[in-house]
PDB file of N, CA, C and O in Angstrom:
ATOM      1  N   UNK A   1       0.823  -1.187   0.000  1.00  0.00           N
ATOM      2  CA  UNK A   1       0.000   0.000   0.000  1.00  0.00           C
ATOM      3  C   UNK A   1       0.873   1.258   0.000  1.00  0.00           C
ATOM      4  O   UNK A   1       0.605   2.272  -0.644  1.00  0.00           O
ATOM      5  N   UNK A   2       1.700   1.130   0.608  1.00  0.00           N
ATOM      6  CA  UNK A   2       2.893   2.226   0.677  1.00  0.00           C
ATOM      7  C   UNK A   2       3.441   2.498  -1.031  1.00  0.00           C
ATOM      8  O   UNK A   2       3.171   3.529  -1.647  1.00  0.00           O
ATOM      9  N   UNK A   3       3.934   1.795  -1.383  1.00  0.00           N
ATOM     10  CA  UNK A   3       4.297   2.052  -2.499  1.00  0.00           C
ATOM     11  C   UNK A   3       2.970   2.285  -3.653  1.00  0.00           C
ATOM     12  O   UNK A   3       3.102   2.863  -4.732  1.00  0.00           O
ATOM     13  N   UNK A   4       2.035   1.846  -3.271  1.00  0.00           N
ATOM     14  CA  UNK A   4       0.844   2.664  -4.292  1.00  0.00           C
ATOM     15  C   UNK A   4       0.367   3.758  -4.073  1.00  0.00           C
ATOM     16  O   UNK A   4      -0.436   4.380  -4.768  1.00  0.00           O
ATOM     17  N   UNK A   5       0.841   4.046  -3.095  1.00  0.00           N
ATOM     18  CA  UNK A   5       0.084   5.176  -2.520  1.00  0.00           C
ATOM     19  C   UNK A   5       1.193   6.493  -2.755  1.00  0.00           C
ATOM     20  O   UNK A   5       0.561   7.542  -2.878  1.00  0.00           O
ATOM     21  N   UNK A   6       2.408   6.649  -2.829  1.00  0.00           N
ATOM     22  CA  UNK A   6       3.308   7.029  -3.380  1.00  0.00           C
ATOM     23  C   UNK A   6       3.275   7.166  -4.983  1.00  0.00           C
ATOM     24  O   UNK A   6       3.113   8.247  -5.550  1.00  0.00           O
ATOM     25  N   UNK A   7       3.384   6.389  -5.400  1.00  0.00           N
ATOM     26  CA  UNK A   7       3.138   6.068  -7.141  1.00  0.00           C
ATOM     27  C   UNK A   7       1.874   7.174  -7.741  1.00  0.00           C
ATOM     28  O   UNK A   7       1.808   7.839  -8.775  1.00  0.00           O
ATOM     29  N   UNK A   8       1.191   7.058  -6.885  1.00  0.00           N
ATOM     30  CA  UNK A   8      -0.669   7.988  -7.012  1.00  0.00           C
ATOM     31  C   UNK A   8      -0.010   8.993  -6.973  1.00  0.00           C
ATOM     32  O   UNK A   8      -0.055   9.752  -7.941  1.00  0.00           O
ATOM     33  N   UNK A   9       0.914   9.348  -5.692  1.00  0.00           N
ATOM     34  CA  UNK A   9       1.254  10.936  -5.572  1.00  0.00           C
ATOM     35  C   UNK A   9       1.639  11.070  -6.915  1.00  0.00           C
ATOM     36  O   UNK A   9       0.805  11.535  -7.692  1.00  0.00           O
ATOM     37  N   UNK A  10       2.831  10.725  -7.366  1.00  0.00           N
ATOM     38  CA  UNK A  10       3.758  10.738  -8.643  1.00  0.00           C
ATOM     39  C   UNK A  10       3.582  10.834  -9.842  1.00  0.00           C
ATOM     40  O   UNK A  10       4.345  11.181 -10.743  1.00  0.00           O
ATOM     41  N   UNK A  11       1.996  10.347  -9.845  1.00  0.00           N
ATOM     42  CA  UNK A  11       1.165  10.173 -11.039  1.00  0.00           C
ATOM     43  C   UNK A  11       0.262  11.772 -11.147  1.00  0.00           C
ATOM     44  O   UNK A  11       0.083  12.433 -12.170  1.00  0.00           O
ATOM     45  N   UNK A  12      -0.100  12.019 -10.054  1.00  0.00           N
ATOM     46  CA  UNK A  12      -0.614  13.459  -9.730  1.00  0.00           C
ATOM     47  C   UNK A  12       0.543  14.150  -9.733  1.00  0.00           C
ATOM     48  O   UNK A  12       0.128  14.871 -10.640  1.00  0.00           O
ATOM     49  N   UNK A  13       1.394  14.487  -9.575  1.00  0.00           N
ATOM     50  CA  UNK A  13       2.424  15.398  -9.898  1.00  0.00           C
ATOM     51  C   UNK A  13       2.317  15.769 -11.381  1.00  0.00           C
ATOM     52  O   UNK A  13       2.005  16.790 -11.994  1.00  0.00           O
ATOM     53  N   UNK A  14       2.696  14.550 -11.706  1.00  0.00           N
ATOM     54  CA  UNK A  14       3.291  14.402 -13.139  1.00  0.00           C
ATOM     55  C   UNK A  14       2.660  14.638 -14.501  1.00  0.00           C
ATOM     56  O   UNK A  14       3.102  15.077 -15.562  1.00  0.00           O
ATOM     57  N   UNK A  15       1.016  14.023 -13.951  1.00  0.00           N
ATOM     58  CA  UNK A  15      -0.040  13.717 -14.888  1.00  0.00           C
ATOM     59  C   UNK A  15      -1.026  14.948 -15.045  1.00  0.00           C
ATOM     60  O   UNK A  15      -1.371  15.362 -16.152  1.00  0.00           O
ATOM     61  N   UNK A  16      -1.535  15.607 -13.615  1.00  0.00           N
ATOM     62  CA  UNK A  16      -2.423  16.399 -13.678  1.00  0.00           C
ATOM     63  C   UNK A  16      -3.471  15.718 -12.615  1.00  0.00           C
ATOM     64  O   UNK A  16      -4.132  16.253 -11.724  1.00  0.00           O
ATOM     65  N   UNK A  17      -3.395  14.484 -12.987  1.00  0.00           N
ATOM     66  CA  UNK A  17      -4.461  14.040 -11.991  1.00  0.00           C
ATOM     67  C   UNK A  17      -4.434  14.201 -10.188  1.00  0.00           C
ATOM     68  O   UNK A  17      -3.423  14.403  -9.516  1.00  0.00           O
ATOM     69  N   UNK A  18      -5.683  14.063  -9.735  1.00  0.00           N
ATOM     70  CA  UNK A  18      -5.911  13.755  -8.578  1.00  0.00           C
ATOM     71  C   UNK A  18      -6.332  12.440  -7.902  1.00  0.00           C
ATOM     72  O   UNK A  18      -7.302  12.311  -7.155  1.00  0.00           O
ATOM     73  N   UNK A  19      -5.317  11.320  -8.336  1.00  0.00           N
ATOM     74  CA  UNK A  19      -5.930  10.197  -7.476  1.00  0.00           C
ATOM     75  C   UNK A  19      -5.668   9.632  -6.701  1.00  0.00           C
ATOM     76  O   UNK A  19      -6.049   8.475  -6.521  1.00  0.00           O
ATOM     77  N   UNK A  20      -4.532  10.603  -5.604  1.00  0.00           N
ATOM     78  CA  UNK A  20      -4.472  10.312  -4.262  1.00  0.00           C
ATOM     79  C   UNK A  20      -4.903  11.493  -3.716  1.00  0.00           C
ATOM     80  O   UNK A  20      -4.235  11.894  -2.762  1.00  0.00           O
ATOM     81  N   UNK A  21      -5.834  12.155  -4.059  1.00  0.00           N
ATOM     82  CA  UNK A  21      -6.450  13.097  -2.846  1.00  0.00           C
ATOM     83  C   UNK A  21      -7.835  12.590  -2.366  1.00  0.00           C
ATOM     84  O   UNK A  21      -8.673  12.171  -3.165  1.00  0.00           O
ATOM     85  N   UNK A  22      -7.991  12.633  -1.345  1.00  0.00           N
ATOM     86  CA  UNK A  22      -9.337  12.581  -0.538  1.00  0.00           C
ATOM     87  C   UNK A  22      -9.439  13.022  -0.071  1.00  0.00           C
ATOM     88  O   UNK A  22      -8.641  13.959  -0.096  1.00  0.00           O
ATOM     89  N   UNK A  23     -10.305  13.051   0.822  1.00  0.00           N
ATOM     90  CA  UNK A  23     -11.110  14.035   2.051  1.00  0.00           C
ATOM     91  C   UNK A  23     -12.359  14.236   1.580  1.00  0.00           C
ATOM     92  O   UNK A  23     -12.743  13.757   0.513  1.00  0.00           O
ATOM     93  N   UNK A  24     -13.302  15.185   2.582  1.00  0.00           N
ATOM     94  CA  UNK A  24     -13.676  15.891   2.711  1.00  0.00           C
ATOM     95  C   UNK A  24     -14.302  16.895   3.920  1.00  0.00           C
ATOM     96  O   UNK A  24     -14.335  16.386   5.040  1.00  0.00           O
ATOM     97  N   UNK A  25     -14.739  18.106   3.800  1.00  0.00           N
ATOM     98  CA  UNK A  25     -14.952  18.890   4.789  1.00  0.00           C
ATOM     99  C   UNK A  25     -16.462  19.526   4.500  1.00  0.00           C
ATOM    100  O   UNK A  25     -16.649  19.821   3.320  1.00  0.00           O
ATOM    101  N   UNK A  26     -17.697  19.809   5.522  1.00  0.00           N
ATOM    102  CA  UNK A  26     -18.972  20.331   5.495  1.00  0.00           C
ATOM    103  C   UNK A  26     -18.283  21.246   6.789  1.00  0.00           C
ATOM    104  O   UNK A  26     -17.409  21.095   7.643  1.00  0.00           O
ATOM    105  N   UNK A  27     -19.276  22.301   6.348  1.00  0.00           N
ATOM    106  CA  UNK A  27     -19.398  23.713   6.885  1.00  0.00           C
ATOM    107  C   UNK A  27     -20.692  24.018   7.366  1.00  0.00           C
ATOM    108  O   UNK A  27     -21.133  23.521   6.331  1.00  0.00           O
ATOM    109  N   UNK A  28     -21.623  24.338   7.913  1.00  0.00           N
ATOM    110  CA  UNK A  28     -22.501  24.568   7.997  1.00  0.00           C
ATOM    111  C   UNK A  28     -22.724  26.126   9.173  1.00  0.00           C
ATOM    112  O   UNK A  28     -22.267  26.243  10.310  1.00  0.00           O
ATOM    113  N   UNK A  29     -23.567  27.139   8.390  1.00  0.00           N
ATOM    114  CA  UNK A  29     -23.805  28.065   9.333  1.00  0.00           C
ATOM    115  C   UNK A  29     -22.634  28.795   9.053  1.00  0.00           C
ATOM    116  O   UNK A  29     -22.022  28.402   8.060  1.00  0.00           O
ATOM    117  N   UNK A  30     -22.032  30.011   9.827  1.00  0.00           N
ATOM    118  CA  UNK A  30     -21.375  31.303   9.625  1.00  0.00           C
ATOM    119  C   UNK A  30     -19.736  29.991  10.606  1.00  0.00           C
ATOM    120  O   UNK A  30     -19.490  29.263  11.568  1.00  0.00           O
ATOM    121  N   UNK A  31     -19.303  30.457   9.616  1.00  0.00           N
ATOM    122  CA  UNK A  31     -18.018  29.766   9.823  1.00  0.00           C
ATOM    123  C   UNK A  31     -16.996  31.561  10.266  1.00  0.00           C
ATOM    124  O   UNK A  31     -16.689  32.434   9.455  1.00  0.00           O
ATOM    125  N   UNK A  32     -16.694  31.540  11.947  1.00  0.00           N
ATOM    126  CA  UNK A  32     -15.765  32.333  12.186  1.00  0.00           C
ATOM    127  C   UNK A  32     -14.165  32.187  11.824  1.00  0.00           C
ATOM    128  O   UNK A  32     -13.381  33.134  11.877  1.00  0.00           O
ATOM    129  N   UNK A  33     -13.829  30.921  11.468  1.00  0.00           N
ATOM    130  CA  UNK A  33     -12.404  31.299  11.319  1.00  0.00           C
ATOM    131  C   UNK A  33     -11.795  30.820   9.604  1.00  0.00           C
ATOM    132  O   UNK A  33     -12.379  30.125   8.772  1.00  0.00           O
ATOM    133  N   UNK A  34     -10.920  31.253   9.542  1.00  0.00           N
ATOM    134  CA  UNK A  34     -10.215  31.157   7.824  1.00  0.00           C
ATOM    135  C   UNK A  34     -10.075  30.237   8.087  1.00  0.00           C
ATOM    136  O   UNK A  34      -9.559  29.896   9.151  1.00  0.00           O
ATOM    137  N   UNK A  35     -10.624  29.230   6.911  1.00  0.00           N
ATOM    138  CA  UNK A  35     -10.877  27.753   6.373  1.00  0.00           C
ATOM    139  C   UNK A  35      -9.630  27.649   5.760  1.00  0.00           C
ATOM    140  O   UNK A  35      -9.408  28.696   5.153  1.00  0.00           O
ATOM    141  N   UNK A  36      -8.375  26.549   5.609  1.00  0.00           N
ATOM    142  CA  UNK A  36      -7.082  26.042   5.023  1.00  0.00           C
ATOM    143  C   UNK A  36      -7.590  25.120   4.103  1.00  0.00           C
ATOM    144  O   UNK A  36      -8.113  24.037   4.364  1.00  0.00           O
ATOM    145  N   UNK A  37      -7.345  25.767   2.706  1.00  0.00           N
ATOM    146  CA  UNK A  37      -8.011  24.965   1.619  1.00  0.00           C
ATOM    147  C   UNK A  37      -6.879  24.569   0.617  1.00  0.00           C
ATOM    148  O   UNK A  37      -7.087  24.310  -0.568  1.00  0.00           O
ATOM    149  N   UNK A  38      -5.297  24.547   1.408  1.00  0.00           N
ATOM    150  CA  UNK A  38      -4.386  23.678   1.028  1.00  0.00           C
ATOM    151  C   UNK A  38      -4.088  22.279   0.955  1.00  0.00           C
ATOM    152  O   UNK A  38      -4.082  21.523   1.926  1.00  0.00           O
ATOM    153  N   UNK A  39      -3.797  21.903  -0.448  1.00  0.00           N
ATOM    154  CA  UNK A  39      -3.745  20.182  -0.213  1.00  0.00           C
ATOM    155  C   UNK A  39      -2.124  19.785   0.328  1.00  0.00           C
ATOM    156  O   UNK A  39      -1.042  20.263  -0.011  1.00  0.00           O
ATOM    157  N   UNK A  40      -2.496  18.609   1.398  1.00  0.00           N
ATOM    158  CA  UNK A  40      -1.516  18.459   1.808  1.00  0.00           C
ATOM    159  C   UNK A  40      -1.124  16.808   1.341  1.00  0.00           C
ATOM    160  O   UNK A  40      -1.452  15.899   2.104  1.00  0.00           O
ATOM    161  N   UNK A  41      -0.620  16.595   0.433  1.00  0.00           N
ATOM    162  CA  UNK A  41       0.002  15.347   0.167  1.00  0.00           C
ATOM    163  C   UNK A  41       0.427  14.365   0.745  1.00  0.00           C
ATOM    164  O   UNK A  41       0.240  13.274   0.207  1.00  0.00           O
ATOM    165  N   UNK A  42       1.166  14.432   2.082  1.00  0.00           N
ATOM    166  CA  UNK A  42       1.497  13.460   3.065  1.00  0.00           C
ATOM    167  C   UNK A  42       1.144  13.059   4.050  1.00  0.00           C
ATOM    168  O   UNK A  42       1.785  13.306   5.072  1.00  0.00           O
ATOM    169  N   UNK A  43       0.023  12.317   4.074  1.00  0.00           N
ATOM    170  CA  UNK A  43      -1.029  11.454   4.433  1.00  0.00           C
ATOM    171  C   UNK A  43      -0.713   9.924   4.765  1.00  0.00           C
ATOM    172  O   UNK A  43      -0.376   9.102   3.913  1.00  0.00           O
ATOM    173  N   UNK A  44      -0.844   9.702   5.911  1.00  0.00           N
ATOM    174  CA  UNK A  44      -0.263   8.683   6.831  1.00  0.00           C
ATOM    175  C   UNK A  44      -1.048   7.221   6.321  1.00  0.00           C
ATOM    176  O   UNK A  44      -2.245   7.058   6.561  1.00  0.00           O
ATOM    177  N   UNK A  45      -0.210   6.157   5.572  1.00  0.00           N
ATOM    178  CA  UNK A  45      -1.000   5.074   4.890  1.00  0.00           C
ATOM    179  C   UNK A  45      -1.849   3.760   5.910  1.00  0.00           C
ATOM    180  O   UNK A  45      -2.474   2.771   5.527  1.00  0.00           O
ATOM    181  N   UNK A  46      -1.537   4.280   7.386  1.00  0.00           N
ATOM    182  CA  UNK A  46      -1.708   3.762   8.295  1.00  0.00           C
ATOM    183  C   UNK A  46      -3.645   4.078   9.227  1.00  0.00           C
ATOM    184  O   UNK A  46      -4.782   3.656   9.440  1.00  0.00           O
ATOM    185  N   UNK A  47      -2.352   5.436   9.466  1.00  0.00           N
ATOM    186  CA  UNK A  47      -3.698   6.226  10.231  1.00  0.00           C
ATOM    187  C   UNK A  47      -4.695   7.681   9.837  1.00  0.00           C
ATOM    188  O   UNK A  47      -5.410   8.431  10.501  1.00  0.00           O
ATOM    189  N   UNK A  48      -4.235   7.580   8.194  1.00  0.00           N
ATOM    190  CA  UNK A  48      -4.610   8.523   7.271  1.00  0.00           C
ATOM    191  C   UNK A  48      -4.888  10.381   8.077  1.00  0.00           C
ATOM    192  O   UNK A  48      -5.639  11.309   7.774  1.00  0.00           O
ATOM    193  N   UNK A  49      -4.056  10.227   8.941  1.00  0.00           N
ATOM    194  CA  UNK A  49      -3.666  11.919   9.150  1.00  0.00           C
ATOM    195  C   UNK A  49      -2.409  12.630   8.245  1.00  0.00           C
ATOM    196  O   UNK A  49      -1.291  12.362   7.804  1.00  0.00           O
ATOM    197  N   UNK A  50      -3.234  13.539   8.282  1.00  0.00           N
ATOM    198  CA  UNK A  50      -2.563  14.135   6.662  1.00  0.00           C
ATOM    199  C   UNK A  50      -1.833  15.463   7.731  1.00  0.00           C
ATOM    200  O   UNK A  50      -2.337  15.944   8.745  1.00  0.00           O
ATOM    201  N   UNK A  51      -0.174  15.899   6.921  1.00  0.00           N
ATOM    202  CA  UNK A  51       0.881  16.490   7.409  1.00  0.00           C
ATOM    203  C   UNK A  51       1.040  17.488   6.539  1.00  0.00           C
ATOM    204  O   UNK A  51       0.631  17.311   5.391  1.00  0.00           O
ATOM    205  N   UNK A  52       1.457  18.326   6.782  1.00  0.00           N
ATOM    206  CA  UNK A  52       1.698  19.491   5.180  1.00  0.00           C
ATOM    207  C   UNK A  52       3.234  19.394   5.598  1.00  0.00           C
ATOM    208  O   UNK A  52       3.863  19.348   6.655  1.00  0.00           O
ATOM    209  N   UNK A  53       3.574  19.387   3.974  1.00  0.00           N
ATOM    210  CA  UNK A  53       5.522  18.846   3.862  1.00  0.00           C
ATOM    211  C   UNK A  53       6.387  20.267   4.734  1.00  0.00           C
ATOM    212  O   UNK A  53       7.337  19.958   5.453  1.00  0.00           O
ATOM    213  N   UNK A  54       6.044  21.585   4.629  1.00  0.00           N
ATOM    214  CA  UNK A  54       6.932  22.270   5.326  1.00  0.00           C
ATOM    215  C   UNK A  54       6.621  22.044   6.483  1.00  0.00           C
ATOM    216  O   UNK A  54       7.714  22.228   7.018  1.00  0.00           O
ATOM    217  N   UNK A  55       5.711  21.689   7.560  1.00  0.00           N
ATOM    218  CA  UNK A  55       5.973  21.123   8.629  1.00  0.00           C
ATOM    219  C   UNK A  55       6.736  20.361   8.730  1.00  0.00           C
ATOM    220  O   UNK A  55       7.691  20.888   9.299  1.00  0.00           O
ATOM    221  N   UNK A  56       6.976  19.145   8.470  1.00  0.00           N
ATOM    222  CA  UNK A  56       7.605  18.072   8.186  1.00  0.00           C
ATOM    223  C   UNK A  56       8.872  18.336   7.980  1.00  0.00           C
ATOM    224  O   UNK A  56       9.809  17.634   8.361  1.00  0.00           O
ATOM    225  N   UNK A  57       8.946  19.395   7.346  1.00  0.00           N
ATOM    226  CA  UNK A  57      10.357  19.429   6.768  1.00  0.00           C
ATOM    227  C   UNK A  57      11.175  20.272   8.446  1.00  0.00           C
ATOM    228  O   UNK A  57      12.140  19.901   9.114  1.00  0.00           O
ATOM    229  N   UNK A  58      10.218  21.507   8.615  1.00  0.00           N
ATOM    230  CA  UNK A  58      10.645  22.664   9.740  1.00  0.00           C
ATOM    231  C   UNK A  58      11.187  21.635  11.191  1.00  0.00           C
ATOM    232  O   UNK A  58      12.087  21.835  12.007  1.00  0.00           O
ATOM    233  N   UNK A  59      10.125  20.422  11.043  1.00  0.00           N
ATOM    234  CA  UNK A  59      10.428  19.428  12.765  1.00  0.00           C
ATOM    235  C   UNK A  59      11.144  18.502  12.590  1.00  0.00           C
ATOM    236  O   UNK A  59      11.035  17.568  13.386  1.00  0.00           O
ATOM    237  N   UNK A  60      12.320  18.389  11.295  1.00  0.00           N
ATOM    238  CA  UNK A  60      13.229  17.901  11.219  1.00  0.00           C
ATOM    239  C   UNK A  60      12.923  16.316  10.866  1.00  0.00           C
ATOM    240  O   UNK A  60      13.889  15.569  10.706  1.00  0.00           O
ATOM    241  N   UNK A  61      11.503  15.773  10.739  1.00  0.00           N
ATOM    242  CA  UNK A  61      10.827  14.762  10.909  1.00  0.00           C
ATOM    243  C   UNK A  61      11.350  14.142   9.310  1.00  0.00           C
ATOM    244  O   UNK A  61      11.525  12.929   9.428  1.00  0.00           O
ATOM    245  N   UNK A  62      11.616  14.569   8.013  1.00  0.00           N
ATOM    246  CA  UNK A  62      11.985  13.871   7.070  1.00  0.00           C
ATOM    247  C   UNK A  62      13.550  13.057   6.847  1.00  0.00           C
ATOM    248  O   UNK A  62      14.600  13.552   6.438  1.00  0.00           O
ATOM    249  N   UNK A  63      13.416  12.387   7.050  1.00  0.00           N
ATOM    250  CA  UNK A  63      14.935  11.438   6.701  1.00  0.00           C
ATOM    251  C   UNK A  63      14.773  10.593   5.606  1.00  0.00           C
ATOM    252  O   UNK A  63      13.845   9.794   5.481  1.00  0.00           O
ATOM    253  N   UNK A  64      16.486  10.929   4.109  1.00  0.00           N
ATOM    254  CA  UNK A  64      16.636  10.654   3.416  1.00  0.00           C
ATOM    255  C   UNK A  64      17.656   8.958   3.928  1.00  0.00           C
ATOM    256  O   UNK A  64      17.362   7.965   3.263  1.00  0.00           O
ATOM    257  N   UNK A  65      18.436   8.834   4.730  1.00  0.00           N
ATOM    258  CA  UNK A  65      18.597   7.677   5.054  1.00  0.00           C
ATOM    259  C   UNK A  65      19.739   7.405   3.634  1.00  0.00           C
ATOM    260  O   UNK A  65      20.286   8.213   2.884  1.00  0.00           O
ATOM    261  N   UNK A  66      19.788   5.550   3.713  1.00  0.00           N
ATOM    262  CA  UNK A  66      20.183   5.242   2.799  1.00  0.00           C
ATOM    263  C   UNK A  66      19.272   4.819   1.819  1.00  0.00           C
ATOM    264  O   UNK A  66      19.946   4.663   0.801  1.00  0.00           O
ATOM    265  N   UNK A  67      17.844   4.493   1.533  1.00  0.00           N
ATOM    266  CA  UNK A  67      17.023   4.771   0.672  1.00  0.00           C
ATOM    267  C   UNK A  67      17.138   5.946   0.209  1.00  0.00           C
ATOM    268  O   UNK A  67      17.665   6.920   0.747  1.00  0.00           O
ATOM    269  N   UNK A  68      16.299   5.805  -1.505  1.00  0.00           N
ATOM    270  CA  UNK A  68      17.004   7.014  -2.366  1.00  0.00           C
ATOM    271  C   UNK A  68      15.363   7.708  -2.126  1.00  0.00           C
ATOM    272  O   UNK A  68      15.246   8.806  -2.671  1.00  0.00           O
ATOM    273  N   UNK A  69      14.436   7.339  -1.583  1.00  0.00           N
ATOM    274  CA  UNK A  69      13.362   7.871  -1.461  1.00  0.00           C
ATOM    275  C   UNK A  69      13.284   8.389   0.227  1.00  0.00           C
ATOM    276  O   UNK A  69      13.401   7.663   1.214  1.00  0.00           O
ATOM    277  N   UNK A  70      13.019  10.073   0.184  1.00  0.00           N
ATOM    278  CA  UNK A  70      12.930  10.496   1.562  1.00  0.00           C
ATOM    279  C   UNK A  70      11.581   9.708   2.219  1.00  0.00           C
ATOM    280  O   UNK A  70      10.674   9.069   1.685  1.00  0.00           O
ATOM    281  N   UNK A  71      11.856  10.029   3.527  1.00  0.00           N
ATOM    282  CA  UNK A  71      10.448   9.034   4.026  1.00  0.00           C
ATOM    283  C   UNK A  71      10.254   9.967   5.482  1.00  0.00           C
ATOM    284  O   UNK A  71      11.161  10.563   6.063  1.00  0.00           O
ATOM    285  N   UNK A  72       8.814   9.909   5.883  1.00  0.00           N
ATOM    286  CA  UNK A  72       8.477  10.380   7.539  1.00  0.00           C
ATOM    287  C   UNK A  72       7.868   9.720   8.283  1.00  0.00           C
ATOM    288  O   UNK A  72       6.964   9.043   7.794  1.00  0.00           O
ATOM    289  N   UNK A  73       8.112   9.647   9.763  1.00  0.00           N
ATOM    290  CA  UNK A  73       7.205   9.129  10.080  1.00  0.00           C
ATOM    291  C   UNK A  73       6.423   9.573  10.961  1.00  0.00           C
ATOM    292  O   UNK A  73       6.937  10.309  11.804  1.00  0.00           O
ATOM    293  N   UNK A  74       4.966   9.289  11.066  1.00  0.00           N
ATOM    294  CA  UNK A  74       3.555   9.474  11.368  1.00  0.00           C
ATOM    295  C   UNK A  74       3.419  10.042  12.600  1.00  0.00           C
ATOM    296  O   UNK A  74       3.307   9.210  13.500  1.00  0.00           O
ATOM    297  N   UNK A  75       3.386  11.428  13.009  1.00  0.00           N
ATOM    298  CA  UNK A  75       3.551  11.698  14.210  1.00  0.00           C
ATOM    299  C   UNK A  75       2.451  11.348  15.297  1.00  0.00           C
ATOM    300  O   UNK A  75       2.498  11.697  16.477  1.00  0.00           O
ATOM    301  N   UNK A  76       1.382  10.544  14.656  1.00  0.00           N
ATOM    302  CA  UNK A  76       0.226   9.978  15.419  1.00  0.00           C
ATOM    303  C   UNK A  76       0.768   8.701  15.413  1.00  0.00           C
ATOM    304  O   UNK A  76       1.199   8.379  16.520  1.00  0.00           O
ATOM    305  N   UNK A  77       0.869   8.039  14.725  1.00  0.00           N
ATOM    306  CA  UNK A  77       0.771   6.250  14.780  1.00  0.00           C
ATOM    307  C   UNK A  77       2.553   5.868  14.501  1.00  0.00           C
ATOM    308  O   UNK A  77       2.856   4.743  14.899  1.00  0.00           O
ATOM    309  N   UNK A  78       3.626   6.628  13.918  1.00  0.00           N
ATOM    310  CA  UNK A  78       5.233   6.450  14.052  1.00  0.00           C
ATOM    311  C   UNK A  78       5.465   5.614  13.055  1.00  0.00           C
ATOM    312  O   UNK A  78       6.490   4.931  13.047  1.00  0.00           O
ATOM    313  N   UNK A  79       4.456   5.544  11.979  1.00  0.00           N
ATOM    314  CA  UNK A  79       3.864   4.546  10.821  1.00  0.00           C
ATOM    315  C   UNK A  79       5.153   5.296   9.274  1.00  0.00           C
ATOM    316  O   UNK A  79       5.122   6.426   8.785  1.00  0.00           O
ATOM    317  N   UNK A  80       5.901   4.378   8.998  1.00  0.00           N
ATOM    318  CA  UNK A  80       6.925   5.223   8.013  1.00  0.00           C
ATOM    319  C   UNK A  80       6.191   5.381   6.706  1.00  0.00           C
ATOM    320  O   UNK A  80       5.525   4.473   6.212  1.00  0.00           O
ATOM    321  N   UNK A  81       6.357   6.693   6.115  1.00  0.00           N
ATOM    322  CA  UNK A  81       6.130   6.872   5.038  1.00  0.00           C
ATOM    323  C   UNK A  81       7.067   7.315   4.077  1.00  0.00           C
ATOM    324  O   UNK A  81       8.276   7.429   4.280  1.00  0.00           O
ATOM    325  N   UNK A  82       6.305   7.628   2.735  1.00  0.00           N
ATOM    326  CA  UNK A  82       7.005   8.106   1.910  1.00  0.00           C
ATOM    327  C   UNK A  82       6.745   9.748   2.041  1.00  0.00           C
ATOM    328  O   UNK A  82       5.571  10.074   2.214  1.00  0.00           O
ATOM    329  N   UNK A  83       7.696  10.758   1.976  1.00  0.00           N
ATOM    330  CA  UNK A  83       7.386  12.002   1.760  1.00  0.00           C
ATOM    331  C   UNK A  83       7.060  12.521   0.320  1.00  0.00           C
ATOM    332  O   UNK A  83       7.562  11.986  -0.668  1.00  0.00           O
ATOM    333  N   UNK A  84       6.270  13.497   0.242  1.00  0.00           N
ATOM    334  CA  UNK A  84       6.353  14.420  -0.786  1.00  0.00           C
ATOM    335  C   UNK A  84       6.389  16.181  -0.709  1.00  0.00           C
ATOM    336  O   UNK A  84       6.164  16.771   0.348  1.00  0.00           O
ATOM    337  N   UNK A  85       6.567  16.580  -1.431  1.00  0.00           N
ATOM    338  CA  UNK A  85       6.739  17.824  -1.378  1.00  0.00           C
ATOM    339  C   UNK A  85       5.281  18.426  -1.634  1.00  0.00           C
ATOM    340  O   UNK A  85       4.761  17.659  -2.444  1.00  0.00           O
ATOM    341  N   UNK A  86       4.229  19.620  -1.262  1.00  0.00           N
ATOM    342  CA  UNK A  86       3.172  19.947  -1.211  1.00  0.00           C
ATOM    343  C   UNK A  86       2.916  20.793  -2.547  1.00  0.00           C
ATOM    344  O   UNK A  86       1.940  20.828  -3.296  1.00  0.00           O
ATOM    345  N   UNK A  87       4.294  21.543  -2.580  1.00  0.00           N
ATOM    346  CA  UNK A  87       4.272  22.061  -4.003  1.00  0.00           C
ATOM    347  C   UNK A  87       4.401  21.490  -5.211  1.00  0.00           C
ATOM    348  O   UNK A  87       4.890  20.365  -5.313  1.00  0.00           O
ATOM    349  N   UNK A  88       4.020  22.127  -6.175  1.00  0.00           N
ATOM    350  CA  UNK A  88       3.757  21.820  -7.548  1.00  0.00           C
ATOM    351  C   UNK A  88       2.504  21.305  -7.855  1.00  0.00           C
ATOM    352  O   UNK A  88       2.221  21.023  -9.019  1.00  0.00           O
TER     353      UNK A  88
END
């Protein structure tokens, strides 16, 4: 699952598509605070809490290792992933 779920990102980068994004969010009634309607790509294949990469990057949490693919892990479940970058 890890590695498909990675591949999806890669394919959405690359392709245009979106077929590793999910979610969703309902609002209802006078919403007081600014809604974050940034997608965040690195999404835990475990416990599907989703990270935005400059966090990740700022808490020192990404390690390139000796794999050529950076990876993080899950600050809820410690579940390793693959990283991506939020941009592009």
């Amino acid at each position: 699952m890890l590695m498909i779920t990675y591949l999806l990102r890669l394919a959405d980068r690359f392709l245009g598509t979106r077929a590793s994004v999910y979610g969703w969010a309902l609002y209802f009634g006078n919403v007081g605070a600014t809604v974050d309607c940034t997608t965040w790509t690195n999404v835990c294949v475990r416990c599907g809490a989703g990270h935005p990469s400059a966090w990740l990057l700022q808490e020192h949490m990404v390690k390139r290792g000796l794999q050529i693919l950076p990876t993080y892990r899950c600050p809820g479940c410690r579940t390793r992933n693959f990283f991506t970058d939020d941009k592009g």
